[in-house]
C-alpha positions in Angstrom: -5.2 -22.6 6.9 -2.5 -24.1 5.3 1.1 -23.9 5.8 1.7 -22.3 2.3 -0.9 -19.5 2.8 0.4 -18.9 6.4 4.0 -18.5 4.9 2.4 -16.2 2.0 0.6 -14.1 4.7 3.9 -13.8 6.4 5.8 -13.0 3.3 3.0 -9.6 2.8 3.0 -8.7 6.2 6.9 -8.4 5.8 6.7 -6.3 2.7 3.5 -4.3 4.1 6.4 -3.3 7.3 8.9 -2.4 4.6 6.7 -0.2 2.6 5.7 1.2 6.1 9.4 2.1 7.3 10.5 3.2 3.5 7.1 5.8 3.7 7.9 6.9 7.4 11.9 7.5 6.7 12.1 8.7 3.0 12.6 12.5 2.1 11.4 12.1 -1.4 7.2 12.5 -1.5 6.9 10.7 -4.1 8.6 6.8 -2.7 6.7 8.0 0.7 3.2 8.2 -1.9 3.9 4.9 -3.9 4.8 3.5 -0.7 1.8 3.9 0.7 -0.4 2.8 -2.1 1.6 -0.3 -1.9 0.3 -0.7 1.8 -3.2 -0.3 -0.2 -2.3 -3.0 -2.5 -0.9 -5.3 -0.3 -3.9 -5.0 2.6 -6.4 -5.9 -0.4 -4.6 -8.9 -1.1 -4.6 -9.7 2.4 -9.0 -9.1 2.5 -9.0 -11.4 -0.5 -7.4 -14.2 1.3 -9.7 -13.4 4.7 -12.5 -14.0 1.9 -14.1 -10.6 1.8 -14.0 -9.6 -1.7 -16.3 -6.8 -1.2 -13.5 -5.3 1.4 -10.3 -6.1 -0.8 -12.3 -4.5 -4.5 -12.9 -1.5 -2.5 -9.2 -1.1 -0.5 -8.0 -2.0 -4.0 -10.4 0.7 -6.2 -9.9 3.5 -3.4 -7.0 2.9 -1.3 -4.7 2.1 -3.7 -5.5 3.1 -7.0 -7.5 6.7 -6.4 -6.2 7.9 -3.1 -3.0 7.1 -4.4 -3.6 9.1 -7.8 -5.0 11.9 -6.1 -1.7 12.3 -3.7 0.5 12.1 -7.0 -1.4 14.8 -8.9 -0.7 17.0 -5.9 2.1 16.6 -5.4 2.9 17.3 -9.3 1.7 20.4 -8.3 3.9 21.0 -5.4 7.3 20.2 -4.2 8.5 16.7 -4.2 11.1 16.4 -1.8 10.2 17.3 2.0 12.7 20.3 3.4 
């Protein structure tokens, strides 16, 4: 690997540990949701640069985009900020 894509893998990996602590301390659902779809988002970009395509369509397609929706609409239903 190059020294570029190491520093871009390092750069995600950093943002991926953010998104983790904002999810893990937040009160408000909804950042703690988006957060982790962002995780989602972040760990298919990661699969695509590992070359599995397959992997990274289907973290992308499930973990981040329906998994993500389906937490949202419930918690449209519910209440958004943890007691």
């Amino acid at each position: 690997m190059s020294s570029i894509i190491i520093i871009f893998v390092s750069i995600l990996v950093l943002f991926m540990l953010g998104a983790t602590i904002v999810a893990w301390v937040t009160k408000d659902l909804l950042v703690a949701v988006l957060s982790s779809g962002t995780i989602s988002l972040i760990a298919s970009i990661l699969y695509l640069i590992l070359q599995a395509p397959d992997v990274a369509i289907t973290e992308a397609a499930i973990g981040a985009g329906l998994t993500t929706g389906i937490f949202v609409y419930v918690l449209k239903k519910t209440e958004r900020f943890e007691k």
